[in-house]
C-alpha positions as CSV (number, residue, x, y, z in Angstrom):
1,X,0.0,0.0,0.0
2,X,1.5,3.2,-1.1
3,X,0.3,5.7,1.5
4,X,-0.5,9.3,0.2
5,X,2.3,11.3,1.5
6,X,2.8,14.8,2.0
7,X,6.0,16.4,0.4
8,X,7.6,19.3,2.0
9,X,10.6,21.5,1.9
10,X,10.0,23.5,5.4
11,X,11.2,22.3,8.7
12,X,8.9,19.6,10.6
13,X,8.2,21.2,14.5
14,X,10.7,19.5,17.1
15,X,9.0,16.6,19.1
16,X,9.5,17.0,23.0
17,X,13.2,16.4,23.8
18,X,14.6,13.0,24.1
19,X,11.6,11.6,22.8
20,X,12.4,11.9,19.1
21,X,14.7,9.1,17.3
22,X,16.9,9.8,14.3
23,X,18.1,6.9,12.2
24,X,21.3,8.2,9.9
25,X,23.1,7.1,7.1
26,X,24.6,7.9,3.6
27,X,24.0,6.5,0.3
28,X,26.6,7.1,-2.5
29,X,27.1,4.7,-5.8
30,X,29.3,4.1,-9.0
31,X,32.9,4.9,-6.9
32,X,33.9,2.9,-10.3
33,X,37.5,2.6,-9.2
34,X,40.0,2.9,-12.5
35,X,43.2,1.5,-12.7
36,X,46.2,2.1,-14.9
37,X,45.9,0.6,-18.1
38,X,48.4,-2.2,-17.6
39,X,48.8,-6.3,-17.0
40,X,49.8,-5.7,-13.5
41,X,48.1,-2.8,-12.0
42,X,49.8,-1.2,-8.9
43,X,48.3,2.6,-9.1
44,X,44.6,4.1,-10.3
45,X,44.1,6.7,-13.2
46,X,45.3,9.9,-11.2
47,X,41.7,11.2,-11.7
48,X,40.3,8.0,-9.8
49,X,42.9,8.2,-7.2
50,X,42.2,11.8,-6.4
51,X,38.2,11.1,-6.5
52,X,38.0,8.4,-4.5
53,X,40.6,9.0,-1.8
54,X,39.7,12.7,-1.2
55,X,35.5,11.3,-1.6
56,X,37.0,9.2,1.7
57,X,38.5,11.4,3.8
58,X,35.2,14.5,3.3
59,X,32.8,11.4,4.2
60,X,35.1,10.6,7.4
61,X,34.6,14.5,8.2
62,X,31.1,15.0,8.0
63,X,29.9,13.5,11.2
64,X,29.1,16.5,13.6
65,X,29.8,19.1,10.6
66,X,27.2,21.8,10.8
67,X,23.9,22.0,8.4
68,X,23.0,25.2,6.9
69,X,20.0,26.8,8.3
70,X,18.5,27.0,4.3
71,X,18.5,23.0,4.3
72,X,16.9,22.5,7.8
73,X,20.4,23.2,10.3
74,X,21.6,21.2,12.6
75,X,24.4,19.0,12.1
76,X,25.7,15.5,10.8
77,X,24.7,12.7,13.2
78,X,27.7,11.3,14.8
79,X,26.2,8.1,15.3
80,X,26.1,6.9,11.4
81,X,24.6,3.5,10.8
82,X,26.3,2.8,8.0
83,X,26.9,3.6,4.0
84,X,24.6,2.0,1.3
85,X,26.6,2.2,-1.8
86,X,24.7,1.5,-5.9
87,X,26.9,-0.3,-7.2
88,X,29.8,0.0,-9.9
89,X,32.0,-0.5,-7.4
90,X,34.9,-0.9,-10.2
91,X,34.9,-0.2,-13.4
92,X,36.5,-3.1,-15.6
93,X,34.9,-5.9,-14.8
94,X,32.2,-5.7,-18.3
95,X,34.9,-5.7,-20.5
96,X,36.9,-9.0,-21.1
97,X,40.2,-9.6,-22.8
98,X,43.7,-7.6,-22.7
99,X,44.2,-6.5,-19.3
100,X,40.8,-5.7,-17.8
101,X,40.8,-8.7,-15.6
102,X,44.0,-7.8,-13.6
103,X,42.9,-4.3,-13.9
104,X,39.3,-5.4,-12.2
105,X,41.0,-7.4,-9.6
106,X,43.2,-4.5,-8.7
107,X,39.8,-2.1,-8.4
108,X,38.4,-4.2,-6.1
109,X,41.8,-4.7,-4.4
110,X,41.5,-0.5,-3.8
111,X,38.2,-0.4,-3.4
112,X,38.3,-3.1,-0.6
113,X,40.7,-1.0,1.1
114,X,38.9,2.1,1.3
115,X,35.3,0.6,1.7
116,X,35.9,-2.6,4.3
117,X,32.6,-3.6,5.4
118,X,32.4,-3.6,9.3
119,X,33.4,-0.2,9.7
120,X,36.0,-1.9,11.4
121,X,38.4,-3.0,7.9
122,X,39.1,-0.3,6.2
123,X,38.9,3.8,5.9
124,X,35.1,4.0,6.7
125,X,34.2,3.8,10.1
126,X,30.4,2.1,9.8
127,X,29.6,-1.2,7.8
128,X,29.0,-0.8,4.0
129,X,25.9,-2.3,1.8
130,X,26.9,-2.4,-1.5
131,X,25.5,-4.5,-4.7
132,X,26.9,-4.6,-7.9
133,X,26.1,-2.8,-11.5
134,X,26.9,-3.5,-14.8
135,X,30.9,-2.4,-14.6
136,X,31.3,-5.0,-11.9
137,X,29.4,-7.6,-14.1
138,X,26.7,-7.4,-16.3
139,X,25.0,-10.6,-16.0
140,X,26.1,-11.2,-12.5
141,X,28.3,-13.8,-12.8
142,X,32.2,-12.1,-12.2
143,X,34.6,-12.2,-9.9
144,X,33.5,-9.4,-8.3
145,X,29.8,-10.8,-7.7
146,X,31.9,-13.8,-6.3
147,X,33.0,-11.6,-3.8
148,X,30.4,-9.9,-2.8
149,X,28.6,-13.4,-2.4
150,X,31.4,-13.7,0.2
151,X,30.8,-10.6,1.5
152,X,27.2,-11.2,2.7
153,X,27.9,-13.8,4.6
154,X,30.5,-11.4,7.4
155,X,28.0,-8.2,6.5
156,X,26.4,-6.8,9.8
157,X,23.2,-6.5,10.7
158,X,22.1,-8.6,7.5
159,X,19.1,-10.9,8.7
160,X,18.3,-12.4,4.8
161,X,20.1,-13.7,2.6
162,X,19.2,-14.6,-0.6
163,X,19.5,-18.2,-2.2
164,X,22.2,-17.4,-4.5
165,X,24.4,-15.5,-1.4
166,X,23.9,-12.3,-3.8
167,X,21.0,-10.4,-2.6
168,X,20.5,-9.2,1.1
169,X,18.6,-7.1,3.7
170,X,19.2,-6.1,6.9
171,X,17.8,-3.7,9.8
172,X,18.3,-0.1,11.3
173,X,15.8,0.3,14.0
174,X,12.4,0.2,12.4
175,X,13.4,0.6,8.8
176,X,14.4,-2.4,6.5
177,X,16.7,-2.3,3.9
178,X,16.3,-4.3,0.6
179,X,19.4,-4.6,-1.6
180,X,18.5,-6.4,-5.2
181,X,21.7,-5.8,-7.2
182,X,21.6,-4.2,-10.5
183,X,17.9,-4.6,-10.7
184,X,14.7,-6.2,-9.8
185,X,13.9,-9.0,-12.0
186,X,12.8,-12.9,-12.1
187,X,15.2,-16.0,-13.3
188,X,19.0,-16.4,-13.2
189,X,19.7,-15.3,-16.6
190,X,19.2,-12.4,-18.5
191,X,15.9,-12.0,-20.8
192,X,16.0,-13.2,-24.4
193,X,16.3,-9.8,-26.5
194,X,17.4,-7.7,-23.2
195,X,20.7,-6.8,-21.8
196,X,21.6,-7.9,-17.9
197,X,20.7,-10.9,-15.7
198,X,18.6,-10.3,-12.8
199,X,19.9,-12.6,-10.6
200,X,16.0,-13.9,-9.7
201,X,16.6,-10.8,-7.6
202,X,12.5,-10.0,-7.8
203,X,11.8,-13.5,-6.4
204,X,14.1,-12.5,-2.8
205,X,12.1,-9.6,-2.7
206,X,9.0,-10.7,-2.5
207,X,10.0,-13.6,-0.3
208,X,12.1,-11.6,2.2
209,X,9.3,-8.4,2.6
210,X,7.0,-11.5,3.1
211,X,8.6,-13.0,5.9
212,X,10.6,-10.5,7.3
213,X,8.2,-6.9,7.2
214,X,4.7,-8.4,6.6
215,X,1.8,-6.3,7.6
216,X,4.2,-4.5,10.4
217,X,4.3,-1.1,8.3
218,X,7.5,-0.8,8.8
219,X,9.6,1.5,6.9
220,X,11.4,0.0,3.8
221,X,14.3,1.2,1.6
222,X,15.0,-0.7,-1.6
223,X,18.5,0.0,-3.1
224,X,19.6,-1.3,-6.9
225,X,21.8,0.1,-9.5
226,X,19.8,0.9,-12.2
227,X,17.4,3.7,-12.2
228,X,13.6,2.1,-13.1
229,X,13.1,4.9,-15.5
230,X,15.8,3.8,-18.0
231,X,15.4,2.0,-21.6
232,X,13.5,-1.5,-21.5
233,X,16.0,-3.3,-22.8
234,X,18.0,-2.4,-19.4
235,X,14.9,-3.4,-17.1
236,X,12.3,-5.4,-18.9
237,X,9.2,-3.9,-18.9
238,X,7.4,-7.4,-17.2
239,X,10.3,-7.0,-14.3
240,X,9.3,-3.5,-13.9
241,X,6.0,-4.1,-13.7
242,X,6.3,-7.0,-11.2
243,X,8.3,-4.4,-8.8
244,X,6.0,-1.9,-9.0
245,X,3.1,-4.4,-7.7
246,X,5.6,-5.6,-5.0
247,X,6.9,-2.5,-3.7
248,X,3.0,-1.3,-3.3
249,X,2.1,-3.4,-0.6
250,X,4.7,-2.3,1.9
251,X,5.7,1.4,3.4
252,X,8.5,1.4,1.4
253,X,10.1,5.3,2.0
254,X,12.5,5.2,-1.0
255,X,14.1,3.7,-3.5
256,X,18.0,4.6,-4.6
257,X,19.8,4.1,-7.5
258,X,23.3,4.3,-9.1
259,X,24.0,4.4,-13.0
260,X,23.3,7.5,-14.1
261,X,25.6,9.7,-12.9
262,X,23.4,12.7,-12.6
263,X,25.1,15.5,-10.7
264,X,23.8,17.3,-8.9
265,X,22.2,14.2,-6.7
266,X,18.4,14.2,-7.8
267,X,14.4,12.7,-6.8
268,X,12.1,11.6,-8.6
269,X,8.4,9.8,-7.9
270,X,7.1,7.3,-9.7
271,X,3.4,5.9,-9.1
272,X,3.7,2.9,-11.3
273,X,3.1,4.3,-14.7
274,X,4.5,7.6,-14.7
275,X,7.7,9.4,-13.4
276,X,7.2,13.0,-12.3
277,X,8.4,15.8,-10.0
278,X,5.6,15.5,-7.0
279,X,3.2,13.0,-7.8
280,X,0.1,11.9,-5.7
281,X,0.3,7.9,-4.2
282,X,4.0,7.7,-5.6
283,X,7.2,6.2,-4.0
284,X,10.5,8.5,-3.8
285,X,13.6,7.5,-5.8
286,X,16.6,8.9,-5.3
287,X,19.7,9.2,-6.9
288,X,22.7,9.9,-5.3
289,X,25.1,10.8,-8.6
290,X,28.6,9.1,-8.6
291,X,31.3,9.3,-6.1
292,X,34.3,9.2,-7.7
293,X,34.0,8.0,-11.7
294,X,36.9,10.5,-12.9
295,X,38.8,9.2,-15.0
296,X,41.4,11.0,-18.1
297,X,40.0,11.7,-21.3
298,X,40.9,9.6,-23.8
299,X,40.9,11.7,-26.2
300,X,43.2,14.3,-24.6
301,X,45.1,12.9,-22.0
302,X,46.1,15.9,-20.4
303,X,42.5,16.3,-19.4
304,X,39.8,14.6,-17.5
305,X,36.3,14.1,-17.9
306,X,33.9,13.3,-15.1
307,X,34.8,15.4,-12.2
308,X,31.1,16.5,-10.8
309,X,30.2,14.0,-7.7
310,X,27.8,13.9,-4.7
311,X,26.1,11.5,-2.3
312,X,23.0,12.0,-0.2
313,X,22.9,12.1,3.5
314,X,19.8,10.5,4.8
315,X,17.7,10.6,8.4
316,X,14.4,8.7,9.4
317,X,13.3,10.6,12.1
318,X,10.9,8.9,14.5
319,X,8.7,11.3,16.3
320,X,6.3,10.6,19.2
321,X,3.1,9.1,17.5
322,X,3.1,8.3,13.9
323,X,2.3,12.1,12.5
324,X,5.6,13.7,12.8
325,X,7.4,10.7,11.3
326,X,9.7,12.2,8.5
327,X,12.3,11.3,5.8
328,X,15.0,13.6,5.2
329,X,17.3,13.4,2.3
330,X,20.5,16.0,1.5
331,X,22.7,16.6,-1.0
332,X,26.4,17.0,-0.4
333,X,28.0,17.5,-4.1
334,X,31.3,19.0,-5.7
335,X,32.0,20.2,-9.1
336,X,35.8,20.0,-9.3
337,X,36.4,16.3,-8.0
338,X,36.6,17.0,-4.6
339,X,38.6,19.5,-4.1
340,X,35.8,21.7,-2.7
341,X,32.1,20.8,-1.8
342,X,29.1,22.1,-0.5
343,X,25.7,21.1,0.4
344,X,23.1,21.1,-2.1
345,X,19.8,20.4,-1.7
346,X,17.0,19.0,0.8
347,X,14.0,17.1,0.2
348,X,11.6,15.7,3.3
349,X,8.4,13.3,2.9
350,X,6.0,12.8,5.8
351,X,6.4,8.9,6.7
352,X,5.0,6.4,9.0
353,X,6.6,4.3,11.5
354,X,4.5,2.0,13.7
């Protein structure tokens, strides 16, 4: 049941203090670490080194970091549950031939490093979810799927796990987290006449919101790479349908994607059949942009190409009663990889959390 929400860009009355909860987190996508061009890696494209390493240390900083007044003030939580990330963790892995298998391996290698996924294994201090897109494997089926099937298994606070190890979801307080890889869709293998393999990704979502969210109300957030409103031959139209009928029988708050790389960090809703700005009975999708896809330009090397970026910095905030429940979604972005950044944009939905 998608619940007629109210969308608003003001700022929601406080609750009585100590009574309201706050439930934080960020969600990024498409990191798409690039190495050097070579059959034994050892560095990244300069562009991807600077992205991604200075995308690490600004998302280490922003815990406590003030909020400007013209988004809602206030700061950062300190107390970040963790970081949901889109997938396209690396960027070789849908190529094959020449060198792009070391260089993949050597990606992941980097992007391991900086990730970890406890908060306790590499430079981010709070467990990772992360799926995969179509540079770490279109039809699901690469070494870096391989590892994220191993991944699942050590991932905290993951309660489901889907039959293939490749799909997952997991709790923060009341709200449920879905993760269904580069999209939602039935069967192992890709669709005659259509271009990735699902990964029977649609059938664990129906099965885990089934057994694990039910008729609760709870809170749901789905995250996949692909963005729903992309060409059919990406997302079948039979798949998208079957999602759309799915998602409507839960509270489901948002759903994030990767892919597109649009900068700034945008939202959409999308009641089934259309995709608009505000519409009526609609779920929220967000996208967060990329985090660190920079890479040099081909075609003039003393140049680079790709060097906007954002991610979204996200708060369910659990009010006394169910009324004052809200979602709250900003933008952090930078237009010159990294090397300064601002916040963006806010965007807040009226929720509801038994």
């Amino acid at each position: 049941m998608i619940r007629p929400l109210l969308l608003a860009l003001v700022i929601t009355s406080p609750a009585v203090a100590g009574e309201t909860k706050r439930y934080a987190f960020f969600i990024t996508g498409d990191p798409q670490y690039l190495a050097e061009k070579s059959p034994a890696p050892t560095t990244l494209d300069p562009y991807s080194e600077q992205a991604n390493s200075r995308f690490i240390k600004i998302l280490n900083q922003l815990p406590g970091q003030p909020i400007p007044g013209n988004l809602g003030g206030g700061h950062v939580a300190r107390n970040i549950l963790g970081v949901i990330v889109t997938g396209d963790l690396v960027d070789s892995f849908d190529k094959t031939g020449g060198h792009y298998d070391a260089m993949g391996k050597y990606e992941w290698h980097r992007y391991v490093a900086d990730y970890g996924l406890t908060g306790n294994d590499g430079k981010i201090p709070w467990p990772v979810y992360d799926l995969h897109g179509n540079h770490d494997g279109p039809q699901g089926n690469t070494f870096i799927t391989d590892a994220l099937i191993k991944r699942n298994k050590t991932r905290p606070h993951v309660g489901h796990i889907s039959s293939n190890g490749l799909h997952y979801s997991w709790d923060w307080g009341p709200l449920h987290g879905v993760s269904v890889g580069i999209f939602a869709g039935e069967g192992e293998e890709r669709r005659k006449g259509h271009h990735y393999a699902a990964r029977a990704s649609l059938e664990f979502l129906r099965k885990d919101l089934t057994e694990k969210v039910g008729n609760s109300g709870r809170p749901v957030i789905v995250s996949c790479h692909l963005h729903p409103n992309g060409p059919e031959y990406d997302w079948p139209a039979e798949d998208l349908r079957g999602f759309w009928e799915t998602l409507t029988n839960y509270n489901v708050v948002a759903l994030v994607h990767g892919h597109t790389h649009g900068s700034p960090p945008s939202k959409l809703t999308w009641d089934g059949k259309t995709f608009g700005r505000d519409l009526p009975d609609s779920i929220d999708i967000f996208n967060p942009d990329d985090s660190g896809a920079a890479k040099t330009d081909r075609r003039d090397p003393t140049k680079a190409v790709g060097l906007y970026h954002g991610l979204l910095y996200a708060e369910l905030v659990d009010a006394p009663g169910t009324e004052d429940d809200t979602f709250v979604v900003r933008s952090y972005i930078t237009r010159d990889n990294w090397s300064t950044h601002t916040w963006h944009t806010r965007w807040q939905r009226n929720v509801s959390i038994p």
